[in-house]
N, C-alpha and C positions, 0 to 999 in steps of 0.2 A: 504494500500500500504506500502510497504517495502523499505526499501534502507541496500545494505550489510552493515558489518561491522567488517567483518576480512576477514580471509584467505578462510574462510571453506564457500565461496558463494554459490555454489551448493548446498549443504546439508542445509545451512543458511535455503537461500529462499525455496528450499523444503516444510520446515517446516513451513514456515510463510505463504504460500499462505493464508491459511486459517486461519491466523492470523493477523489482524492489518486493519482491512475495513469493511464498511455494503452497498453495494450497492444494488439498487433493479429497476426492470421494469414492468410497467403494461400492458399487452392492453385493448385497448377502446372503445367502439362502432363510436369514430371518430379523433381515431390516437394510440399512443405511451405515455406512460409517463416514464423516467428516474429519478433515485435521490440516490445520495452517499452521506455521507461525507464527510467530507477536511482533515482530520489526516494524515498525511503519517509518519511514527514509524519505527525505527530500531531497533531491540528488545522492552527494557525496554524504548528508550530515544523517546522521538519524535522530529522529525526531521523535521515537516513542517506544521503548523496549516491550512492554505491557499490552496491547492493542489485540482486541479480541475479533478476529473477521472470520468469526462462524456466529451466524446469528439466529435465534432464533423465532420463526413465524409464527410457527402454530407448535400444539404438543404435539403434532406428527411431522412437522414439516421444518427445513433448514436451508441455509443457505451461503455459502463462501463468501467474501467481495474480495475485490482486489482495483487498481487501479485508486482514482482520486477520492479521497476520504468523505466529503461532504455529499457526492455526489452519491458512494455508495450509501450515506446514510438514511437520504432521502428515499431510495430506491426499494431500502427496508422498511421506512414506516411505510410506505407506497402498500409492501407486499403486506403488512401486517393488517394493515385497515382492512381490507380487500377480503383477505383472510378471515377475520371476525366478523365483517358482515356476512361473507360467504355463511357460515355456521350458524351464526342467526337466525338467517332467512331460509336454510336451506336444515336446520338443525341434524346437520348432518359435517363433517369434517371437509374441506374444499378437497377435491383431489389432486393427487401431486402433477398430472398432464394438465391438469388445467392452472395451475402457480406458473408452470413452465409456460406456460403457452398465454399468460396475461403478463407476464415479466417479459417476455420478450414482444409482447404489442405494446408495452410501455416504450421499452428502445427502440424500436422500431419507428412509434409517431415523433421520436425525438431526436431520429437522423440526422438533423439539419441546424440541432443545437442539444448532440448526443452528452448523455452519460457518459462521461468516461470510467466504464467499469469494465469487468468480465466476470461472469456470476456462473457458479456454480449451485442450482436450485437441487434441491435434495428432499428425500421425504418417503414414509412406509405408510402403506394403511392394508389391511385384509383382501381388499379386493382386488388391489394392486398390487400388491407385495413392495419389494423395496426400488424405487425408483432414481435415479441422479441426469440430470441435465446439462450441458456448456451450454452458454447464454453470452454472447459479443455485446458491445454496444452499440452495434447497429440491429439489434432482434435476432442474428442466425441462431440456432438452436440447433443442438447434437443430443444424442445419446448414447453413450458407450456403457462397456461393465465397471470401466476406472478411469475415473477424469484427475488431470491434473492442471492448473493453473499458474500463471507467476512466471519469473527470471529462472526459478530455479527447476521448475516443468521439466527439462530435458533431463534433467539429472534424476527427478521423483519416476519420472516414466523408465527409466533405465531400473530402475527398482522393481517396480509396479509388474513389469511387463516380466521379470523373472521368478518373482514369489508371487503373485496373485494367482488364486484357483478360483475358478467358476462351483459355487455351492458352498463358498467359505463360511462359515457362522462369523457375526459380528466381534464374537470373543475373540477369534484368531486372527480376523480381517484388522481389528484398530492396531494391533502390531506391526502388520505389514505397514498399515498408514503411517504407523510415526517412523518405523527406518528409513522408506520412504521420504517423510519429512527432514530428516536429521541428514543425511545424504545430503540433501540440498543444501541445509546452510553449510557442511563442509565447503562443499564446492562453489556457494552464489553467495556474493557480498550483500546482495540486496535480501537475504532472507537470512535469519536469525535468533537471538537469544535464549530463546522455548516453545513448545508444542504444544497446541490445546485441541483436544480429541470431545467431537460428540459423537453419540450413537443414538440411531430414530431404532426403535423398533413399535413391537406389541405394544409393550411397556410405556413407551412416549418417547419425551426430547431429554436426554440426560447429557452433562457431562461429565468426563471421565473425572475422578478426583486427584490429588496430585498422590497419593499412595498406590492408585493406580499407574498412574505412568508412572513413578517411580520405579515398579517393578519390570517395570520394561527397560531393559540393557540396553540403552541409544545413547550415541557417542556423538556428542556436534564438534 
């Protein structure tokens, strides 16, 4: 994540999106796994060791940010509001293809005075099972079994791509996620200091507590 730091904001954050973060999501034979780092950088300086970009919507639903800070935070009450009337009025939980697919007509109508973000939307319910989304800030919308986002992406996907199994439980999937995570900030100056892990299931939106990651052997 980024924060400006002159005149030239536009062109700034352009360039940074894909500069200054490692976020990444799994799915799982019984939910969601989420996990970024805490770095937030404005260029060269960092600007916030602590900075939490997994956020959450709903109790079933999540979401990554990465790129320019305000803009992502907008984007999350956008998806929250939405999210709560969705249940209101529908008293039933919004489903995850449709967070994806109203997150991405938000950036979409705002092409032309985009978000500078890249969202990773995430989320589990019963009838769907565990779902994960890429979301650009011009609306494109992906779906793979393991996304990765950030400067440090090339590095988290080098991971991803040799320990991730298709039908993994979320208990063994957040492990892969934070090596994963911690691989990157070795290797990317723009991603760093700690790791914060959620996991969506049956259960809801929880995150992991620091005893839990503790017990996870990751080396930054």
């Amino acid at each position: 994540m980024v924060f400006p730091h002159d005149n030239r904001y536009p062109e700034y954050i352009a360039d940074q999106i894909k500069k200054g973060t490692t976020t990444c999501a799994l799915t799982c034979s019984d939910g969601v796994v989420l996990a970024a780092d805490t770095r937030a950088s404005a260029g060269f300086f960092i600007a916030d060791r602590h900075v939490m970009k997994i956020q959450r919507v709903d109790n079933h639903l999540g979401m990554t940010i990465a790129g320019g800070v305000a803009d992502a935070q907008n984007l999350v009450d956008i998806m929250r509001y939405n999210a709560n009337i969705y249940r209101l009025q529908n008293k039933e939980p919004m489903p995850v293809r449709s967070a994806a697919r109203l997150c991405s007509n938000v950036l979409f109508n705002q092409r032309f005075f985009p978000y500078y973000v890249q969202i990773i939307m995430a989320g589990f319910t019963e009838s769907e099972g565990g779902l994960i989304y890429n979301i650009d800030l011009f609306g494109s919308i992906t779906t793979e079994k393991f996304i990765s986002t950030g400067s440090g992406s090339p590095v988290a996907y080098g991971y991803l791509e040799s320990e991730y199994r298709e039908g993994m439980s979320v208990n063994d999937a957040y492990k892969v996620a934070m090596h994963a995570v911690a691989a990157a900030i070795r290797r990317n100056a723009g991603t760093g200091d700690n790791i914060n892990v959620v996991i969506i299931d049956k259960a809801g939106y929880r995150d992991l507590s620091k005893e839990e990651k503790a017990a996870v052997k990751v080396v930054f």
